[in-house]
N, C-alpha and C positions, 0 to 999 in steps of 0.2 A: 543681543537677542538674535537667534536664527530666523533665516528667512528662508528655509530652504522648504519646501511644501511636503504636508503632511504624507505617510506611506500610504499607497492606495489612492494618492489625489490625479487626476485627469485631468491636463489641461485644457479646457475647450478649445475644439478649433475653430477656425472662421469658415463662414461657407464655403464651399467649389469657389463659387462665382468671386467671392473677394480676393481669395489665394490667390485666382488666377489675373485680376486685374493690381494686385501690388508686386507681382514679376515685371522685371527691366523690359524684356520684349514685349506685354503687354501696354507699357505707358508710353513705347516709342512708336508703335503699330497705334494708337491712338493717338498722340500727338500729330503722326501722317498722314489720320485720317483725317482730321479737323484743319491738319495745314492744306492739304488733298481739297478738301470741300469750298474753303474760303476761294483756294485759285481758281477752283472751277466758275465757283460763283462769280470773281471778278472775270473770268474770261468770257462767259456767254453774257457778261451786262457788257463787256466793250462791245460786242458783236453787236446785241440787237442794237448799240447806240454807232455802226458802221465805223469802228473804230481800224486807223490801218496798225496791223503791226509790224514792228517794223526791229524784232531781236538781232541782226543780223547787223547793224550798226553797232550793238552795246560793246563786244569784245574792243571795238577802236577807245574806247573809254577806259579798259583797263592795261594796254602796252599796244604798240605800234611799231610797224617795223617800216624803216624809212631808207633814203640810198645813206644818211648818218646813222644807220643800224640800231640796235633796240631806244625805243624810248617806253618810260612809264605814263599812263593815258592820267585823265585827271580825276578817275573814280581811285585810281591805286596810288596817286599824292594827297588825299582829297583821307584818305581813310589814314596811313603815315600821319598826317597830321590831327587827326583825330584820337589815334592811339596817344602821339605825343603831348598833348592838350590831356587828355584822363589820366597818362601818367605824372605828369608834374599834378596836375590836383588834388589824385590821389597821394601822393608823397606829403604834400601838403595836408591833407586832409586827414593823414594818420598823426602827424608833427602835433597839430592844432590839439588835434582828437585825445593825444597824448596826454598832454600840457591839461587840458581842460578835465582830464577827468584826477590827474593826478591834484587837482586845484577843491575837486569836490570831493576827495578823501582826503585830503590836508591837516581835518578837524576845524583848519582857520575859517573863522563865522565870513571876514571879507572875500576870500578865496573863495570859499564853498560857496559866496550868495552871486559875486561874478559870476561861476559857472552856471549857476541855473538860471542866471537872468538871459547870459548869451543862450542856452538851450532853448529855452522858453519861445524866445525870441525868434532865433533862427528855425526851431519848427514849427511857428504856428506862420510863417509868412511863406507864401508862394513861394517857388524858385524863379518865376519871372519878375515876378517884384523885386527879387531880390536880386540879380541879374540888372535890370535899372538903376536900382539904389546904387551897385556898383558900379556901372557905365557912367552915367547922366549925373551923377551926385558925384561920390568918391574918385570917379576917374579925371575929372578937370581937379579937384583941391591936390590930388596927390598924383599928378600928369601922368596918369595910367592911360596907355590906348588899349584897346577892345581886346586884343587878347590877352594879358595879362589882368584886365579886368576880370574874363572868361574863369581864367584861373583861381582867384581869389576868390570868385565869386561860386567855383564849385567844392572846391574848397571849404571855404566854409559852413557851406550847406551839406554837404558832407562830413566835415568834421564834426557837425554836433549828434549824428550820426553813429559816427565812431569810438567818439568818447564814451557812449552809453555802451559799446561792446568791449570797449577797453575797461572798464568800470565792471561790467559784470563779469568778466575773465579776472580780473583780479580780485574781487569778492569770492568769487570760485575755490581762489586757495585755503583750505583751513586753518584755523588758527592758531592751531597749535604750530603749524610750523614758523610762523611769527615770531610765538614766545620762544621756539626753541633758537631761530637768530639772534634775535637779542639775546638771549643767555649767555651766548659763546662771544657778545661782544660784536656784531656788524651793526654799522648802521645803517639808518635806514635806506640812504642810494644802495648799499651793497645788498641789502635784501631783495628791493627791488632788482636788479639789475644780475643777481645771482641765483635768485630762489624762486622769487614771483613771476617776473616777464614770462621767463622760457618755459616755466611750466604753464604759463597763458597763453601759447600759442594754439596749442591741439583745440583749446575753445574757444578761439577766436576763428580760425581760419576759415570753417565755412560760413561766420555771418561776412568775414572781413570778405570773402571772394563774394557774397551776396549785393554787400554794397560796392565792391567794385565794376560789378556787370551793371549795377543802377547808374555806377557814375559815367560807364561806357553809353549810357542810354541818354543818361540827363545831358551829356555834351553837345547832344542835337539840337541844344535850346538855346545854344550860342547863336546859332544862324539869322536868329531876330536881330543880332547888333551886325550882322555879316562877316562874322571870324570865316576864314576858311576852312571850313573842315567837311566830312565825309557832306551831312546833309545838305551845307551850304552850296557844295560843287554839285550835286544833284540838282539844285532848283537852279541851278544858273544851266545845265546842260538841258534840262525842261525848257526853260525859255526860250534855247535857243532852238531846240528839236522839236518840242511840242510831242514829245514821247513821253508822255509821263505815264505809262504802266508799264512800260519795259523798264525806266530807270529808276521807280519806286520799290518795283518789287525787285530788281537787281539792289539796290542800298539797302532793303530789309534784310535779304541775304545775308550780306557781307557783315551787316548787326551782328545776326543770330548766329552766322560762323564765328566771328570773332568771340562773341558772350560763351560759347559753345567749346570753343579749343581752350581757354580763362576757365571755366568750369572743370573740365577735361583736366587741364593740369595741376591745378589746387586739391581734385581728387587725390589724383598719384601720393601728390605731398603730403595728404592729411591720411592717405594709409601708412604712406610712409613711418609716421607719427604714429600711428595707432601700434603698429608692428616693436619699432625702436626704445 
């Protein structure tokens, strides 16, 4: 059946006012306003509360320069470890995601009820609970220390995540190209692996960059067990400085850049894909 609109049909357009607010420049000119607003707001609440500031210490937090020549400060090892901590979870957390969705299209009744029991499971429960469960519980039976607990434990919580977008990138593909593999004789790893994956990528890539910026974010949650990473070394330099609006809203920064350049190149790639 055609779908191509009748002769003589006019599309409605959107108001003035909507065009102009679903343009780029109009959602980042709003975005600035609202980030513009909040800092205003936090900087006249430190004032009437005779707050000192004190910006002019923070760059020693990110490099130093000493008579032993450059050193990196502890917001810019603090963040290094942070990235390195999301990326092993993430790798993790695609593997698991993998596995667990290939286990609920299986057709097998034991596979397919494992994966929804672990779904089920791992998203009706907190990530701090779960985070414990992993530290205090699993980490003395299977002598995990805090950051490899860190890891599993985002990992996981991620991975049930994942598998739901791996799952519906692979439903994505139509059927017929199924039967037409089997016809000529692949099986089923080779379909996978030849026909479905790679054409699951272009639907996968911006929920998978979605939840990678979640899991850039959720890693802050490690600092409750005291891993070291970006947030941890923030409340240890608070302690010691008693600067906490200079060093909060410098670590929020360095979030939103990082979430922001991840964004930024996952675009590229999924034009790329769109193009190719």
């Amino acid at each position: 059946m055609s779908t191509a609109a009748p002769q003589g049909y006019v599309r409605p357009q959107l108001p003035l006012i909507s065009r102009i607010f679903q343009t780029p420049a109009a959602s980042v000119s709003i975005y600035l306003v609202v980030v513009g607003l909040i800092v205003y707001s936090a900087f006249n609440g430190a004032q009437a509360m005779g707050y000192n500031w004190q910006w002019y210490r923070v760059p020693q937090y990110f490099y130093t320069l000493t008579d032993d020549g450059f050193q990196w400060g502890e917001i810019s090892i603090g963040l290094v470890k942070t990235v390195e901590l999301s990326l092993l979870a993430f790798f993790f957390a695609v593997i698991l995601g993998l596995c667990v969705a290939m286990l609920r299209l299986s057709g097998l009744v034991v596979g397919k009820a494992m994966a929804v029991v672990f779904l089920e499971l791992v998203r009706n429960m907190p990530l701090l609970v779960l985070l414990y469960l992993f530290y205090y519980v699993l980490g003395p039976i299977f002598e995990l220390d805090r950051y490899w607990a860190s890891i599993l434990c985002l990992g996981v919580y991620h991975g049930a995540m994942v598998s739901e977008i791996f799952r519906a990138g692979i439903n994505a593909i139509p059927v017929g190209q199924w039967e037409g593999a089997r016809s000529i004789g692949m099986s089923k790893p080779q379909i996978y692996r030849f026909i479905v994956l790679p054409q699951t990528v272009r639907f996968m890539l911006p929920p998978l960059t979605g939840e990678a910026v979640n899991m850039i974010k959720s890693s802050a949650i490690v600092s409750v067990i005291a891993v070291a990473e970006l947030t941890t070394i923030g409340r240890n330099i608070i302690s010691d400085t008693y600067m906490s609006f200079e060093i909060w809203f410098t670590i929020a920064a360095v979030y939103l850049i990082v979430t922001l350049i991840l964004s930024i190149g996952v675009s590229v790639v999924e034009r790329h894909y769109s193009v190719h």
